[in-house]
OpenMM code with the backbone's topology and positions (N, CA, C; nanometers):
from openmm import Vec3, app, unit

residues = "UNK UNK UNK UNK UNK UNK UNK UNK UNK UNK UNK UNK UNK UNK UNK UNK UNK UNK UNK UNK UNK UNK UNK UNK UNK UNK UNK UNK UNK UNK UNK UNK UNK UNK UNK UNK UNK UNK UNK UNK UNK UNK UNK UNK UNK UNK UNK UNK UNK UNK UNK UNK UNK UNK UNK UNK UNK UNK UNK UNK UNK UNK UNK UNK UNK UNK UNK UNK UNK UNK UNK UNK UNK UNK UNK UNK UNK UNK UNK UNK UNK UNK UNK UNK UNK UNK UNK UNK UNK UNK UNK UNK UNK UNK UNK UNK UNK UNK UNK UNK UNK UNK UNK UNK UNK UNK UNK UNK UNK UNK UNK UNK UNK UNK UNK UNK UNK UNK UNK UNK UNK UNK UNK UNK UNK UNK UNK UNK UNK UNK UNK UNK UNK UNK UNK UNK UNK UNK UNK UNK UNK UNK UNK UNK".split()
positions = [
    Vec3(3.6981, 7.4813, 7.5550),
    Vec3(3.7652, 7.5176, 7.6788),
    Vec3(3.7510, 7.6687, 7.6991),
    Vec3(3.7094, 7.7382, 7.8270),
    Vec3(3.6790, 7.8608, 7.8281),
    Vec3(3.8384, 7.9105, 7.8661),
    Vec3(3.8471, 7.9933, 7.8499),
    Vec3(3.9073, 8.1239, 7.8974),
    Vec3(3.9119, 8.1966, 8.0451),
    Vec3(3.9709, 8.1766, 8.1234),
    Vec3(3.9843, 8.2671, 8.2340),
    Vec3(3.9962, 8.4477, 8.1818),
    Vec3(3.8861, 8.5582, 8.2451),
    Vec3(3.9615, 8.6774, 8.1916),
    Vec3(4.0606, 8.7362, 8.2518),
    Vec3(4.1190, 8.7955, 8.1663),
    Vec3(4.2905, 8.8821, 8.2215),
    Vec3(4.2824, 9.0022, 8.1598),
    Vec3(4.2998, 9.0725, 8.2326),
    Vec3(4.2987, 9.2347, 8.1887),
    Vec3(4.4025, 9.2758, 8.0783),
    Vec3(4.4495, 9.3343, 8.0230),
    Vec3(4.5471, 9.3447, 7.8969),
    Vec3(4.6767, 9.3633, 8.0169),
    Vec3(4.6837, 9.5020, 8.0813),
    Vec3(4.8068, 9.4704, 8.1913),
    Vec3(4.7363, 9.6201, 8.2500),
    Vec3(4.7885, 9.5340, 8.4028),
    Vec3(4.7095, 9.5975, 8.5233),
    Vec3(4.8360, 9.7568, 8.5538),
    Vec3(4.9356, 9.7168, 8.4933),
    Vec3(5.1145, 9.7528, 8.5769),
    Vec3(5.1318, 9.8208, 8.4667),
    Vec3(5.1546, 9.9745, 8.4630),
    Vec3(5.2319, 10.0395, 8.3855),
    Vec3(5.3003, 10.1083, 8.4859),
    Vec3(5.4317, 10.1336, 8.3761),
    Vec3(5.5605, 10.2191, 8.4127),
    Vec3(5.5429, 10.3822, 8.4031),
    Vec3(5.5814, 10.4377, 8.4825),
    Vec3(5.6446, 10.5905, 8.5317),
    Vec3(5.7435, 10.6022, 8.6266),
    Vec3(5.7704, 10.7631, 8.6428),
    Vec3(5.8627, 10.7800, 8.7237),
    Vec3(5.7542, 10.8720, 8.7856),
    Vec3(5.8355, 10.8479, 8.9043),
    Vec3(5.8006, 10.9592, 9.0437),
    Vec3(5.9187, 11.0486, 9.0880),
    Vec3(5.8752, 11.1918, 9.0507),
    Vec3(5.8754, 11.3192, 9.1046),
    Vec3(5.9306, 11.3718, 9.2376),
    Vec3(6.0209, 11.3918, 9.2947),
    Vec3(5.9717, 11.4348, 9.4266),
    Vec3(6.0880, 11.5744, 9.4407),
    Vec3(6.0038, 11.6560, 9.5193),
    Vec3(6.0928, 11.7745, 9.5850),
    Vec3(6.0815, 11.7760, 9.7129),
    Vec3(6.2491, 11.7984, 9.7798),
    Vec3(6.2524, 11.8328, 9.8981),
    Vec3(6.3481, 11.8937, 9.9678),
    Vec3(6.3573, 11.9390, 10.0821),
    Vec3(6.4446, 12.0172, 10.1408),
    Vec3(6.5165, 11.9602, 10.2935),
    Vec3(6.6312, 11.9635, 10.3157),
    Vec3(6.6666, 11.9327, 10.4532),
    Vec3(6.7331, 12.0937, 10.5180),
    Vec3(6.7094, 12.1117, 10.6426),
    Vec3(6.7847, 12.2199, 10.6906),
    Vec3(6.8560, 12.1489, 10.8337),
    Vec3(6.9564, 12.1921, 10.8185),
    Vec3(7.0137, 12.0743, 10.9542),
    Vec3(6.9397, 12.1822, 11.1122),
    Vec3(6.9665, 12.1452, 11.2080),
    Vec3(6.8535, 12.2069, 11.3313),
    Vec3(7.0527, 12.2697, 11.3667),
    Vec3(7.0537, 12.3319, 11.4822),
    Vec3(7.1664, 12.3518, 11.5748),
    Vec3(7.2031, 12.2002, 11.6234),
    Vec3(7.3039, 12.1161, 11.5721),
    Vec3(7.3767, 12.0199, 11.5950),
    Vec3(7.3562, 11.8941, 11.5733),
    Vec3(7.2433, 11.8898, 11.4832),
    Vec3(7.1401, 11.7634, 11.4149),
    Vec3(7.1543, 11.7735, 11.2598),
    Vec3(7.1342, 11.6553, 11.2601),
    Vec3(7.1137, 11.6361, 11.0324),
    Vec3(7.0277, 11.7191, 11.0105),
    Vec3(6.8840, 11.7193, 11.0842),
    Vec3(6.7879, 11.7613, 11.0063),
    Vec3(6.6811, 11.6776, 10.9673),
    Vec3(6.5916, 11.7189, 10.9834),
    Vec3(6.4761, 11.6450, 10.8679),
    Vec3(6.4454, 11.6471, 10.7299),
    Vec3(6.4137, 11.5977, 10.6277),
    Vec3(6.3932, 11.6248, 10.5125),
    Vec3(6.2003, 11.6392, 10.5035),
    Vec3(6.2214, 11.7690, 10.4325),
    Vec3(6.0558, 11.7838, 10.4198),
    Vec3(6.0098, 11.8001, 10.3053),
    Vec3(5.9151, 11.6725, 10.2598),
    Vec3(5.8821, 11.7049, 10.0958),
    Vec3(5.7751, 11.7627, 10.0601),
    Vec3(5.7767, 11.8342, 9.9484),
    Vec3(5.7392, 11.9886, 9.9532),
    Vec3(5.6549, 11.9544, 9.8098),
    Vec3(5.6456, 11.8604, 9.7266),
    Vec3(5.5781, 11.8451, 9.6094),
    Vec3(5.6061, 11.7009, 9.5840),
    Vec3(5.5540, 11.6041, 9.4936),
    Vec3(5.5238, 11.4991, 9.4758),
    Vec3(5.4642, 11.4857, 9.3706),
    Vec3(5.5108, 11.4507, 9.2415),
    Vec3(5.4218, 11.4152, 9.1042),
    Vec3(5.4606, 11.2817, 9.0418),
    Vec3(5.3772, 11.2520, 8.9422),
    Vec3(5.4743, 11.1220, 8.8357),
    Vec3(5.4707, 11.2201, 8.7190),
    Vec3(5.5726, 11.1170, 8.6320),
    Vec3(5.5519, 11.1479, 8.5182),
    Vec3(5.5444, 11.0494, 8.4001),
    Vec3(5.4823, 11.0715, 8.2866),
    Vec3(5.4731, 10.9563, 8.2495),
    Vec3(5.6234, 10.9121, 8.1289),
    Vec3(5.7313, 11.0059, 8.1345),
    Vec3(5.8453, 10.9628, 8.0566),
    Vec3(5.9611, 11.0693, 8.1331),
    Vec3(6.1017, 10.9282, 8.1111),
    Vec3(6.1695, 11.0611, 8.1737),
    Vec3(6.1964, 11.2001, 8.1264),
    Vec3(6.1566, 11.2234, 8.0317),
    Vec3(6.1443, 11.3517, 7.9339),
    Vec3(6.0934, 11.4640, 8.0425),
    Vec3(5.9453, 11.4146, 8.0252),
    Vec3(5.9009, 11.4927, 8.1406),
    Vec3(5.9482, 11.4995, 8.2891),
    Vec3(5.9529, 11.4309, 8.3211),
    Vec3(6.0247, 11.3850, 8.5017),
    Vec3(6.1191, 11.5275, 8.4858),
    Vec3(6.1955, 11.5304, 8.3371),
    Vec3(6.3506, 11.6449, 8.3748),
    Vec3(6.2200, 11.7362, 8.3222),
    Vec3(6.1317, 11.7764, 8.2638),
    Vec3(6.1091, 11.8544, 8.2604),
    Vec3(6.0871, 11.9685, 8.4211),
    Vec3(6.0106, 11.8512, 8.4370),
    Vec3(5.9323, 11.9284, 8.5801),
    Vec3(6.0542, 11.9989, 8.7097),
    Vec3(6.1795, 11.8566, 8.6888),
    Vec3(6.2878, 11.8968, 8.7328),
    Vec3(6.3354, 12.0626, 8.7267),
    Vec3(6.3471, 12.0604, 8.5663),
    Vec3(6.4107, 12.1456, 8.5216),
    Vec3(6.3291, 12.2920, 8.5272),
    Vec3(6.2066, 12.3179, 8.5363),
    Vec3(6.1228, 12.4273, 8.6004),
    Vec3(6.1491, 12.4556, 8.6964),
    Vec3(6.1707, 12.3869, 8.8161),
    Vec3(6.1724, 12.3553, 8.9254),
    Vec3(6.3279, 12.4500, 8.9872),
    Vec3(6.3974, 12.3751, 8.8859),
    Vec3(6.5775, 12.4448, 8.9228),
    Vec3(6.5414, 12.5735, 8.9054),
    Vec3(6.5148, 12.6223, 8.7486),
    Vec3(6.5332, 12.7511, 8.7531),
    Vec3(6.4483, 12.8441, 8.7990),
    Vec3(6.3568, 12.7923, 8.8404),
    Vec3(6.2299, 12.8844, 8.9546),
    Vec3(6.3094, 12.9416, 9.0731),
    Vec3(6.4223, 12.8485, 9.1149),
    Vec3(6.4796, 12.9059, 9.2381),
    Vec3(6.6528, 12.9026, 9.2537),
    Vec3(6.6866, 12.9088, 9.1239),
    Vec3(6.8289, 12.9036, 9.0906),
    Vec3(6.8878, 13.0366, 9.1320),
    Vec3(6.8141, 13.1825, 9.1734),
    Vec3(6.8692, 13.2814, 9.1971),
    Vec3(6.8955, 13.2890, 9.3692),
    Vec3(6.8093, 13.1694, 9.4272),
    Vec3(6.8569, 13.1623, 9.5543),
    Vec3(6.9980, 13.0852, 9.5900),
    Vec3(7.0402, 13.0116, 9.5113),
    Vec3(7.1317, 12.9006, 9.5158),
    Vec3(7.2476, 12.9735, 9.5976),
    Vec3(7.3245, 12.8774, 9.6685),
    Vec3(7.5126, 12.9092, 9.6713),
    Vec3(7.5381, 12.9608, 9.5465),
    Vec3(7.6526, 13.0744, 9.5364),
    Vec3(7.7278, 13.1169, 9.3911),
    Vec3(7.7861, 12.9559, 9.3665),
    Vec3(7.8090, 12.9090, 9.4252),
    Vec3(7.8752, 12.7548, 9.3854),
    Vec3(7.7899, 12.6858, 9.2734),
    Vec3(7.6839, 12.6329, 9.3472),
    Vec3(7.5583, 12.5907, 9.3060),
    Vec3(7.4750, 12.6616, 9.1850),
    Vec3(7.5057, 12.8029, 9.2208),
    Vec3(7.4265, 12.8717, 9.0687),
    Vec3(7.4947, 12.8168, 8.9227),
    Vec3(7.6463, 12.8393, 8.9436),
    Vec3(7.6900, 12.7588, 8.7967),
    Vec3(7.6612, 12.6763, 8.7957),
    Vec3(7.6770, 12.5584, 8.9166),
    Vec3(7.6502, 12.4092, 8.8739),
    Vec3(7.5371, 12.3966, 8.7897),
    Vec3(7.3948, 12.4658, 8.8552),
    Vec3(7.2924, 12.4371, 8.7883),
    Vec3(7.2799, 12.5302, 8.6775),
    Vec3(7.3639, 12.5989, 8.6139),
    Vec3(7.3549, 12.6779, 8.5058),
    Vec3(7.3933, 12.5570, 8.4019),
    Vec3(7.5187, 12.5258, 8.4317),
    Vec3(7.5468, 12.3959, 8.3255),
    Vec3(7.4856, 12.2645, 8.3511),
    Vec3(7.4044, 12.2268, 8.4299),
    Vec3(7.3648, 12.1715, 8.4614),
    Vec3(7.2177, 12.1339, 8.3486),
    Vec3(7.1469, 12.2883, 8.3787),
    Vec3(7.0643, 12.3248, 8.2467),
    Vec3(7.0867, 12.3239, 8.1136),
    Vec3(7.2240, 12.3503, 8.1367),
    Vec3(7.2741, 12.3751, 7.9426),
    Vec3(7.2863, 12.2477, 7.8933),
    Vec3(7.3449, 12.1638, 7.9567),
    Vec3(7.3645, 11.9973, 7.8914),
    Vec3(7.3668, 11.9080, 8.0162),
    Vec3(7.3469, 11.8951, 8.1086),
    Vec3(7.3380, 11.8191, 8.2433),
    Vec3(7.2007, 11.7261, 8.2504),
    Vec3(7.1130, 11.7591, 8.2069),
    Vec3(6.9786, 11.7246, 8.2066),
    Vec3(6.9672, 11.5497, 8.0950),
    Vec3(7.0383, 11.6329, 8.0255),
    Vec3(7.0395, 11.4850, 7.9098),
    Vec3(7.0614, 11.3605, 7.9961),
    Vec3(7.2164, 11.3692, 8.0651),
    Vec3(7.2536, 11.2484, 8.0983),
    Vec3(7.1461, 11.1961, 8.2154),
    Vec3(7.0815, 11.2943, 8.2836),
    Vec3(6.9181, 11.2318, 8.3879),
    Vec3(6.8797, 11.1234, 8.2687),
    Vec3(6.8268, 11.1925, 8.1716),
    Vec3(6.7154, 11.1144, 8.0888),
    Vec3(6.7891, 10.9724, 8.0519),
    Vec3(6.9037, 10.9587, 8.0503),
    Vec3(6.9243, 10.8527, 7.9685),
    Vec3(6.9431, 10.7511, 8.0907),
    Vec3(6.9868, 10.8231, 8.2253),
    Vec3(6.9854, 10.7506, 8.3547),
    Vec3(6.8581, 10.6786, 8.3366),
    Vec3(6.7394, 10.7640, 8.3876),
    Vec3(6.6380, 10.7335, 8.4257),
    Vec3(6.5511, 10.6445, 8.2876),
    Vec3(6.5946, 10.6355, 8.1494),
    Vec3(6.5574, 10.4952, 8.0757),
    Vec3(6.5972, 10.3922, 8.0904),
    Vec3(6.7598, 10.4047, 8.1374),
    Vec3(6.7860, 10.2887, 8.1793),
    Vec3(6.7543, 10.2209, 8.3018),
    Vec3(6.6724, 10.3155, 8.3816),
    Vec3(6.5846, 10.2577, 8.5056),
    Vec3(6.6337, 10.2972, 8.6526),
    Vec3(6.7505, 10.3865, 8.6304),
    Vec3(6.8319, 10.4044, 8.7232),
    Vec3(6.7695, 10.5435, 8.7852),
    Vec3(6.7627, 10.5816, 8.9266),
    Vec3(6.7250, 10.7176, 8.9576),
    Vec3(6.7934, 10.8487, 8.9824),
    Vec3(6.7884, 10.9452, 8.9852),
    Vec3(6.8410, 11.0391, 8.9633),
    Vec3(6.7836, 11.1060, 9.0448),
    Vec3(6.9293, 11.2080, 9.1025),
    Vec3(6.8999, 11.3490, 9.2089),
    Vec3(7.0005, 11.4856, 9.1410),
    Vec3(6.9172, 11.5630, 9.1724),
    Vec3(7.0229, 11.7100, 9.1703),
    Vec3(6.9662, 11.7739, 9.3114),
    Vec3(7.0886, 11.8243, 9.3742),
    Vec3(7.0778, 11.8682, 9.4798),
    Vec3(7.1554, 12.0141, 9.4544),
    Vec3(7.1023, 12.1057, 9.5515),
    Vec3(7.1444, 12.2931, 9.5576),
    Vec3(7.1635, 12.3234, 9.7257),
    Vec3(7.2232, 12.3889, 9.6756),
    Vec3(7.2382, 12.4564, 9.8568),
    Vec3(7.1569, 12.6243, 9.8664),
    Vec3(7.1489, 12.6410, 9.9229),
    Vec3(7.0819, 12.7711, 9.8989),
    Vec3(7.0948, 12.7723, 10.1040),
    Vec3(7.2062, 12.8971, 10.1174),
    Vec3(7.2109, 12.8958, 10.2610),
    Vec3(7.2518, 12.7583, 10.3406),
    Vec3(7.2304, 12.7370, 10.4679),
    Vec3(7.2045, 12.6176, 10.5332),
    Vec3(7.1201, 12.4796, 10.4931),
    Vec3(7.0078, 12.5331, 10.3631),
    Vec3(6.9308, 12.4449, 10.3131),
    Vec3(6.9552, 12.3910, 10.2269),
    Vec3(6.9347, 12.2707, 10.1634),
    Vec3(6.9759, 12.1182, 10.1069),
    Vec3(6.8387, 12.1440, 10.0249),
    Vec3(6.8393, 12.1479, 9.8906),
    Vec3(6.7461, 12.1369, 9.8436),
    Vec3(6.7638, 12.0541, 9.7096),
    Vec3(6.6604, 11.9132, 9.6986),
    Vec3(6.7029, 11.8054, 9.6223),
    Vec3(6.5457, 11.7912, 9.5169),
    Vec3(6.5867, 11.7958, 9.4266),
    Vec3(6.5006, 11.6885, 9.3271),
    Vec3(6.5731, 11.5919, 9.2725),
    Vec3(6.4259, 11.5150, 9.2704),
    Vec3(6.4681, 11.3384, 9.2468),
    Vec3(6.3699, 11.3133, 9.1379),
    Vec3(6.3967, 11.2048, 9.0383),
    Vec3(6.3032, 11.1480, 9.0352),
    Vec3(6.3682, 10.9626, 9.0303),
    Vec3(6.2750, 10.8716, 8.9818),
    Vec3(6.3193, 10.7407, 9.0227),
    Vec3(6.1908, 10.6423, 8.9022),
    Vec3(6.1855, 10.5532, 8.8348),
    Vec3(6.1179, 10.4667, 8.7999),
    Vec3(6.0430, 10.4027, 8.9071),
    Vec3(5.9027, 10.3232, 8.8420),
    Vec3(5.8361, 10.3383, 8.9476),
    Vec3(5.7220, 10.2351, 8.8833),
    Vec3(5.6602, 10.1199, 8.9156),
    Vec3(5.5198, 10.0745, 8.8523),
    Vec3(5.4056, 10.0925, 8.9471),
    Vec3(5.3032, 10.1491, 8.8315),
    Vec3(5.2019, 10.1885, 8.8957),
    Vec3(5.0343, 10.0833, 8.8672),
    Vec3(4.9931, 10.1187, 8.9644),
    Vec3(4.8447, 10.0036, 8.9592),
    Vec3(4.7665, 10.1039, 8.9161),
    Vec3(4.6623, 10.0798, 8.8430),
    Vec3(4.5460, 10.1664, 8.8126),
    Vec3(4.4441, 10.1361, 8.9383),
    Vec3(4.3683, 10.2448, 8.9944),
    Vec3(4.2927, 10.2798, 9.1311),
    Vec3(4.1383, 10.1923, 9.0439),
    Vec3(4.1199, 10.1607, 9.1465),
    Vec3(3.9684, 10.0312, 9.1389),
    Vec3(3.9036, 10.2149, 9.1179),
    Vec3(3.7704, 10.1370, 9.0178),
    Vec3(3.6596, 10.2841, 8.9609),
    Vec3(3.5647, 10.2700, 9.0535),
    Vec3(3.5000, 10.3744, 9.1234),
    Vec3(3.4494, 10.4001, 9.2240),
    Vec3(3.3398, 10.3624, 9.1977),
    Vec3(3.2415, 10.2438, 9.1838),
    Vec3(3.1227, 10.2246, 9.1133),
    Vec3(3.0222, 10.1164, 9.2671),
    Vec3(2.9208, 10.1257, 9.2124),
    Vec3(2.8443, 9.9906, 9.2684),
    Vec3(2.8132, 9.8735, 9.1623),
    Vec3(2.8502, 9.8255, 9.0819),
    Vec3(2.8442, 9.7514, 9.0511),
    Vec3(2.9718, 9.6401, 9.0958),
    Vec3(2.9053, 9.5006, 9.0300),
    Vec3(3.0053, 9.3943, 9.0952),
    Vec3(3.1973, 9.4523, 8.9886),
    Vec3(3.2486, 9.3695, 9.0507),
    Vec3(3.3895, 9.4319, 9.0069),
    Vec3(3.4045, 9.3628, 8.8538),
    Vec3(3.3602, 9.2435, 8.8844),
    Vec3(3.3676, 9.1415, 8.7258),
    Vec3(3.2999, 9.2108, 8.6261),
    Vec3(3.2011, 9.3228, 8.6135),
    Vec3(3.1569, 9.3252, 8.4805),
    Vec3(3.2116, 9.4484, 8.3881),
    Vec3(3.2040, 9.4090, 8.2673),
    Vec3(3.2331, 9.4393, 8.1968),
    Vec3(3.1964, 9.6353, 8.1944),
    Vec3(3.2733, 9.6791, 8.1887),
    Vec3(3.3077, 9.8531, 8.1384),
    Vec3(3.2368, 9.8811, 8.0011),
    Vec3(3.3023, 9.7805, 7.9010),
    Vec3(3.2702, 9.7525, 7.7302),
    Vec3(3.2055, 9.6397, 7.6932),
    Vec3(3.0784, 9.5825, 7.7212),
    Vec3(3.0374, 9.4936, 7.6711),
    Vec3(3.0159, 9.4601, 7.5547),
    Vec3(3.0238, 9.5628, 7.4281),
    Vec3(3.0606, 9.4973, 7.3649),
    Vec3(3.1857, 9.4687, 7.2883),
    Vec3(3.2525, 9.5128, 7.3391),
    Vec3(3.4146, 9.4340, 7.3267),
    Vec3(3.4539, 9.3332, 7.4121),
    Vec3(3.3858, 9.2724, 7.4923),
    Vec3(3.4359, 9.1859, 7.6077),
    Vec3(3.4240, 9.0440, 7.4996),
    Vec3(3.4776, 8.9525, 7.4973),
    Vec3(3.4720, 8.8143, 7.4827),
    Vec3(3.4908, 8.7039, 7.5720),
    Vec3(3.4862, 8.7594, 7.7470),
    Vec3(3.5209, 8.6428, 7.8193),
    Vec3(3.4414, 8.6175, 7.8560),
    Vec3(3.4554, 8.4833, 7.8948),
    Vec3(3.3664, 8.3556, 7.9258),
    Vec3(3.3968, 8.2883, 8.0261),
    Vec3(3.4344, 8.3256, 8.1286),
    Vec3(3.4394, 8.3309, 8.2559),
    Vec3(3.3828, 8.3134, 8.3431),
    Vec3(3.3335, 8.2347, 8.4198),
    Vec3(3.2107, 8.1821, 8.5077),
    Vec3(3.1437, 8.3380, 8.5902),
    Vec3(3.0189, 8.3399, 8.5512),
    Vec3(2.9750, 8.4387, 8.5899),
    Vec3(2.9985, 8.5919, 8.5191),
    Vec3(3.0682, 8.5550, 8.4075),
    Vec3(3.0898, 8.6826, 8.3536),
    Vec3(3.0461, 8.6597, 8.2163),
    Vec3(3.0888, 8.8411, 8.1127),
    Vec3(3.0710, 8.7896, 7.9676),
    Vec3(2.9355, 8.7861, 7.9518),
    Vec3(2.8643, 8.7265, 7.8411),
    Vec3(2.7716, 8.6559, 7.8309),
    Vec3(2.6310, 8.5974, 7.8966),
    Vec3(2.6840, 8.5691, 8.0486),
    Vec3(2.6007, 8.4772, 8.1122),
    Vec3(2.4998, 8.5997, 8.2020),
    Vec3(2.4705, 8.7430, 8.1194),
    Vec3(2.3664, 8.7878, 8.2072),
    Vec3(2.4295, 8.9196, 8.2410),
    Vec3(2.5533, 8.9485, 8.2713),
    Vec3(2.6475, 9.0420, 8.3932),
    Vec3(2.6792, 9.1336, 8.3102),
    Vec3(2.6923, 9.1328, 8.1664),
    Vec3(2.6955, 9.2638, 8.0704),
    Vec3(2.5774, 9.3424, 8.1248),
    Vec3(2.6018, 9.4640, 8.0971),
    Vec3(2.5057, 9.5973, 8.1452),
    Vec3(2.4407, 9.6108, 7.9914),
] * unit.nanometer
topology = app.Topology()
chain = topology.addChain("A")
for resn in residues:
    res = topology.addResidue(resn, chain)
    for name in ("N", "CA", "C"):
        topology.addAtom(name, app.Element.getBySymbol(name[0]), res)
């Protein structure tokens, strides 16, 4: 009996990154405009990037906001990470003036991007590690 092939797994996990800012207009919310966009591949990192991020512009903050994110830095960061293993997402937000300025990050599954090739999609990358036997694949010619 052959084998259908199956990729080991198409779906891995990260979190996604994001920075952004709202400024309300004269008598409106505002728009939010995002200003950077990364993944990461653990929430470790996610607070890392966070955490660059704060203190790059922590001297603009509200005096309110500057402590927050002072302690925020000192032991605040932990409880993100343990949020964001347990799958849950996370924001810190600053004021700085009229402006709303938020990092997020959030869990997230990601697809790996099709490889930009001309060849057919079925063949094999590693032929010789492949063992499937798959109509038209494997074996029957379609190894490179």
């Amino acid at each position: 009996m052959s084998r259908p092939h199956r990729p080991s797994s198409l779906v891995h996990s990260a979190w996604w990154c994001e920075f952004s800012t709202r400024t309300p207009a004269l008598g409106d919310a505002g728009d939010q405009v995002l200003l950077r966009a990364q993944s990461a591949e653990t929430p470790a990192q996610a607070m890392v990037w966070i955490r660059l991020a704060v203190r790059a512009l922590l001297s603009g903050f509200d005096p309110r906001d500057t402590e927050r994110a002072y302690r925020w830095l000192d032991h605040g960061q932990w409880e993100a990470v343990a949020r964001l293993k347990a799958g849950e997402p996370y924001a810190f937000t600053a004021a700085a003036g009229r402006t709303r300025v938020k990092w997020s990050a959030r869990p997230v599954l990601f697809l790996p991007l099709a490889h930009a090739t001309t060849d057919p999609p079925w063949w094999c990358s590693e032929p010789a590690l492949c063992t499937c036997t798959a109509r038209g694949h494997g074996y029957s010619g379609y190894h490179r």
